[in-house]
C-alpha positions in Angstrom: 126.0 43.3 6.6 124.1 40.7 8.7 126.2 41.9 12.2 124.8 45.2 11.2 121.4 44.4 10.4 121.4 42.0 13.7 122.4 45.2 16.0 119.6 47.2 13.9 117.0 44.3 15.0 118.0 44.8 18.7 117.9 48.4 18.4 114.5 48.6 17.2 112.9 46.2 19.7 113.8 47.5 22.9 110.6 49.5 24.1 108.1 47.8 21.6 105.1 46.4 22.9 104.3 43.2 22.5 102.4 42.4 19.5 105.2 44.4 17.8 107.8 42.0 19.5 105.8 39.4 18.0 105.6 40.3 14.3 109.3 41.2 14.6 110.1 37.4 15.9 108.1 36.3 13.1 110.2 38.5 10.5 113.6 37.0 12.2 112.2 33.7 11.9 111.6 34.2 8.2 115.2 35.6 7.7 116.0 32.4 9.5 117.9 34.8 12.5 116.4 32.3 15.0 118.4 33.6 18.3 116.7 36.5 17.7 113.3 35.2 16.6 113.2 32.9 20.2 114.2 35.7 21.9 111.4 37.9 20.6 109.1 35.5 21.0 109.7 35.3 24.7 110.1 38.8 25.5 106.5 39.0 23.3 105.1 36.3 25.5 104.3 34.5 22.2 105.1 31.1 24.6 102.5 28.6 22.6 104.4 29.2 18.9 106.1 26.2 19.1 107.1 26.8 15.4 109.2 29.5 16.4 110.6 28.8 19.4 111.1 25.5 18.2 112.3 26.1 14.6 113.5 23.0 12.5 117.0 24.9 11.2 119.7 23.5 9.4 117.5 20.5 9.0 119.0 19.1 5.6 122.6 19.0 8.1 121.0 17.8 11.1 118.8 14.5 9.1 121.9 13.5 7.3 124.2 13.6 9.5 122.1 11.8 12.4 121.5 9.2 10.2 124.6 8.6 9.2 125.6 8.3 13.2 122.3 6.6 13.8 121.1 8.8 16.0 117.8 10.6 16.8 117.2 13.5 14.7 115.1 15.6 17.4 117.9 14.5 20.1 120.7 16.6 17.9 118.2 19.0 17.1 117.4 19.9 20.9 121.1 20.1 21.6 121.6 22.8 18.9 119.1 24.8 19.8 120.0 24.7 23.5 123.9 25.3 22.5 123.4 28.4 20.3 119.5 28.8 19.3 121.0 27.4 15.4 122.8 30.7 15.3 126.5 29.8 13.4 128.2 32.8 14.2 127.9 32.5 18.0 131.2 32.0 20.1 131.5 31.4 23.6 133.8 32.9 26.3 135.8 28.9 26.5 136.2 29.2 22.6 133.4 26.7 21.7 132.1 28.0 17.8 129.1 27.1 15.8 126.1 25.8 16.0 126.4 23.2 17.7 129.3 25.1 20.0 132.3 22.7 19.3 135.8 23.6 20.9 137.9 23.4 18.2 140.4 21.0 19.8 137.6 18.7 20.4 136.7 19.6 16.6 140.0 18.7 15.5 140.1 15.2 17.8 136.7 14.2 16.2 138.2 15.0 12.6 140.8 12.6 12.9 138.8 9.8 14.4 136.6 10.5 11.1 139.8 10.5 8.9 139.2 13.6 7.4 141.5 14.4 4.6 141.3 18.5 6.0 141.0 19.6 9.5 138.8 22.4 9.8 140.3 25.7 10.9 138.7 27.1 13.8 136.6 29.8 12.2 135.4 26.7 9.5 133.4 25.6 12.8 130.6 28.6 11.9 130.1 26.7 8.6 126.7 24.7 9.9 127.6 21.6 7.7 131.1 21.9 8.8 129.8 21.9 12.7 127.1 20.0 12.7 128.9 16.6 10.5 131.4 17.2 13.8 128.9 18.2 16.1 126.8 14.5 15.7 130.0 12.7 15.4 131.1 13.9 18.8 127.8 13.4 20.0 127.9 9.4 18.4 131.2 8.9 20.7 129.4 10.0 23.7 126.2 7.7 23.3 128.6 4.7 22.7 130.8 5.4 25.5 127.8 6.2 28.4 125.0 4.0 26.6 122.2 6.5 27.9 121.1 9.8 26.6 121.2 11.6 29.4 124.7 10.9 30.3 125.8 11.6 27.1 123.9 14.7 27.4 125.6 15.7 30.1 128.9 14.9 29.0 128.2 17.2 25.5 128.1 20.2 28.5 130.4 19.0 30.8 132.8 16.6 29.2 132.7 12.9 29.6 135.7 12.9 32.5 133.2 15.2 35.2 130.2 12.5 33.7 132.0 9.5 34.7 132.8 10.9 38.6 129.2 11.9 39.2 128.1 8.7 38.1 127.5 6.0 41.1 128.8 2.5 40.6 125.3 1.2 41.0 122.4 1.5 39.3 120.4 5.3 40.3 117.1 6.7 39.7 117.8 8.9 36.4 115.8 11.5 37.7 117.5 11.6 41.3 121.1 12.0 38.9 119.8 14.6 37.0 118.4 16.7 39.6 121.5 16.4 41.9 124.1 17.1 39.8 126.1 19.5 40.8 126.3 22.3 37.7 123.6 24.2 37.9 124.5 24.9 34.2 124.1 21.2 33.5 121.8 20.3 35.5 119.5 22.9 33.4 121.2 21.8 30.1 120.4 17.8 30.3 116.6 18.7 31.3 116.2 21.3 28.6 117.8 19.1 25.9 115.4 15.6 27.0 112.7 18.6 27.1 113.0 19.8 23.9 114.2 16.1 22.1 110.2 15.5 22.7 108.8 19.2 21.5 110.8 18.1 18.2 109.3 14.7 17.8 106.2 17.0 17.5 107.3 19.5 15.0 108.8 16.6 13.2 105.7 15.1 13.0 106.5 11.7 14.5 105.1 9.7 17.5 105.9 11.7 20.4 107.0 9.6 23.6 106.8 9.8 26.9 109.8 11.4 29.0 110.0 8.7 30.9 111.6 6.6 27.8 115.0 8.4 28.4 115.1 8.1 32.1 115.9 4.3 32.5 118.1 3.5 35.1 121.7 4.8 34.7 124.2 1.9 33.9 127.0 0.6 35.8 130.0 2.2 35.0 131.9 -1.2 34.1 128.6 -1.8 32.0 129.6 1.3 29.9 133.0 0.4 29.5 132.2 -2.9 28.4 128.9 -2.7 26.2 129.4 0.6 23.9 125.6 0.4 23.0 122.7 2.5 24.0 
């Protein structure tokens, strides 16, 4: 009865202080409810556990399936968390399921292009290995087809069709793009993702970059078209 147990949870921390909001996040995070474990932590103030807030979930899924996309483990990793904070069960008001938050026609689309002998079912997309093998397959269209990571960033929120009109037909700052697109809600989602991409290079372990690594200029759009590669 995990719904149950979940409303329980939110029941029980409303009024706590916060060293109690604390060693409830910690309990969440254990249970590996980790919507609820960020969301505790913040509401605690508990800001510097990076553990927590930045927890390494479905990591089995996440490692296999980016390497067989060859694509950066922390990168798929940071869109998960800022798509549904790893939670499976979550579904959005447009329909989009999982963790990663995959519409299930754009599920069913990256499926085929994978030649999978079963199409998954709309509710199959809150089976994590289900979702994220689709998720990083989707994802692995979008870096070859805009050959940066924050385009294909962007067009994981916003679809690539919106990408392709805000991009200008000559080369741009990266930062100027970012910060003048015009969804807020992507806007917010391409900083958080780059943001978090290097926080998980960290809790991975690995040589963490600079920011600045992903913000190379933004390619011509005939360039993107023609090349495929990031």
């Amino acid at each position: 009865q995990v719904t149950r147990a979940r409303h329980e949870l939110a029941a029980i921390s409303r009024n706590q202080t916060k060293p109690n909001l604390i060693a409830l996040g910690a309990l969440a995070h254990e249970l590996g409810w980790h919507h609820e474990a960020v969301r505790l932590a913040v509401e605690g103030g508990h800001l510097d556990d990076l553990e927590l807030r930045f927890p390494l979930a479905h990591s089995e899924f996440v490692a296999s399936n980016a390497e067989q996309h060859d694509l950066d483990a922390n990168w798929v990793f940071a869109l998960a968390r800022n798509e549904s904070l790893f939670a499976p069960s979550v579904k959005s008001g447009a329909g989009a399921r999982g963790v990663m938050q995959l519409i299930p026609s754009t599920a069913r689309r990256t499926a085929r292009a994978l030649g999978m002998s079963r199409i998954p079912s709309a509710e199959a997309l809150h089976d994590p290995d289900i979702n994220i093998a689709l998720g990083t397959a989707h994802l692995a269209e979008l870096k070859a087809r805009f050959c940066h990571r924050a385009l294909a960033t962007a067009a994981y929120n916003a679809g690539p069709l919106r990408v392709v009109r805000w991009t200008a037909e000559t080369d741009i700052d990266t930062l100027v793009w970012i910060e003048t697109l015009p969804y807020d809600e992507t806007r917010n989602y391409v900083q958080k993702v780059l943001f978090a991409s290097i926080v998980f290079q960290w809790r991975n372990e690995q040589p963490v970059e600079r920011l600045i690594h992903y913000l190379k200029p933004l390619p011509r759009q005939e360039r993107v078209a023609e090349t495929g590669r990031l």
